[in-house]
C-alpha positions in Angstrom: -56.7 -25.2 -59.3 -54.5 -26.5 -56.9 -51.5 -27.6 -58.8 -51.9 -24.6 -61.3 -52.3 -21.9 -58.4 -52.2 -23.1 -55.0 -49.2 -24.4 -54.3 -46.4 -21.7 -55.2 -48.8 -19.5 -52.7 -48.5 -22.0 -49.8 -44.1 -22.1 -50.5 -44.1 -18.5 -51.0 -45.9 -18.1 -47.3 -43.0 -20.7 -46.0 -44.9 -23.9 -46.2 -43.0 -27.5 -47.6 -45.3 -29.5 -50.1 -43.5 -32.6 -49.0 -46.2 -34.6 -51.8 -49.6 -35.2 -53.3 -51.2 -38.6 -53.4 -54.1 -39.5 -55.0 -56.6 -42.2 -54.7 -57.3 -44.9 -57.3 -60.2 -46.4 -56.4 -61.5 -42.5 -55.8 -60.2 -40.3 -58.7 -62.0 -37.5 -56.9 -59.7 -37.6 -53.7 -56.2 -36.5 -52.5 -54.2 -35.8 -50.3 -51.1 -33.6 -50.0 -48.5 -33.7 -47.0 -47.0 -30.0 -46.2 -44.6 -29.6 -43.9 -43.5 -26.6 -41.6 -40.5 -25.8 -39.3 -42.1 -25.8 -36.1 -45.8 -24.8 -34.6 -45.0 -20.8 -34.4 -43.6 -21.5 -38.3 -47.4 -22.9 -38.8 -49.6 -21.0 -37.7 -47.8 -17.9 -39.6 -47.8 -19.4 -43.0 -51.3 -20.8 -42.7 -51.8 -17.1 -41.3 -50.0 -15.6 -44.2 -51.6 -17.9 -47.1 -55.6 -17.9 -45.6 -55.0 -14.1 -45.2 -53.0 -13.3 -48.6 -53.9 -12.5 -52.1 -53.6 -16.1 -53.2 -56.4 -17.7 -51.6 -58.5 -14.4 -52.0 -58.4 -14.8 -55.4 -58.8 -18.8 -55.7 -60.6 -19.9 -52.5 -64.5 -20.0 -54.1 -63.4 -21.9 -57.3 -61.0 -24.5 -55.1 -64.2 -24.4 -52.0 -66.4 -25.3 -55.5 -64.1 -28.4 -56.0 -63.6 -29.8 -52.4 -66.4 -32.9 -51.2 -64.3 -32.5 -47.9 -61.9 -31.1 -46.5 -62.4 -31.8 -43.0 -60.1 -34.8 -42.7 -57.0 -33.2 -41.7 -54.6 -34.3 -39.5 -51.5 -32.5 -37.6 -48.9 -35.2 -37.8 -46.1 -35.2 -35.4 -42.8 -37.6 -36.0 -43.3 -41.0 -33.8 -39.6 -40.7 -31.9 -36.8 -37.9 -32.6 -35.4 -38.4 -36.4 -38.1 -39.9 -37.1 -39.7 -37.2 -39.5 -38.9 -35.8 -42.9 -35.7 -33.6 -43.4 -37.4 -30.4 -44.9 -34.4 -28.1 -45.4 -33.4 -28.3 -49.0 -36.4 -30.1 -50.3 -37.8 -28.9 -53.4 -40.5 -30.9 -55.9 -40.7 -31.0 -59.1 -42.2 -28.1 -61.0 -45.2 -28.3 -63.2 -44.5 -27.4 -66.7 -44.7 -23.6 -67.0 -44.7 -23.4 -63.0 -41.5 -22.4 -61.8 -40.9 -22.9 -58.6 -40.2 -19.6 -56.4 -37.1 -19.4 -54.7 -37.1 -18.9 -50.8 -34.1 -16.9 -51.2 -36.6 -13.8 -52.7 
């Protein structure tokens, strides 16, 4: 659900899917890092996404999948330059998920 539907709807409300990790010794856990362009940049594309047709129409199958997801944490960089360089990154598409453009 979340790598077939979820994550164009988080880009496409301005949000950076820096990555996905997953956890070997619990192949029903991960994690995924997004990024945003500052707090006011945040708030509206959580805003955007929670509120938009996306989650509507996925939230109770991916709420039917999550053990937790109460563990989340709002990550600031430890000095200046210390962060990640957002503008310009893209991941790698899925296979039969292109990736929407920003410029749209």
């Amino acid at each position: 659900i979340f790598d077939g539907h979820l994550i164009e709807g988080q880009e496409a409300a301005d949000m950076t899917i820096i990555g996905q990790f997953r956890d070997l010794d619990r192949p029903d856990m991960f994690v995924w890092l997004r990024g945003f362009d500052g707090m006011v940049a945040r708030k509206n594309a959580l805003t955007a996404f929670y509120e938009g047709p996306v989650w509507a129409a996925w939230r109770d199958a991916a709420n039917a999948t999550m053990i937790s997801s109460d563990d989340v944490l709002l990550l600031k960089p430890a000095w200046p330059g210390a962060g990640f360089e957002l503008s310009g990154a893209q991941r790698a598409a899925l296979p039969g998920h292109e990736k929407p453009s920003r410029d749209n």
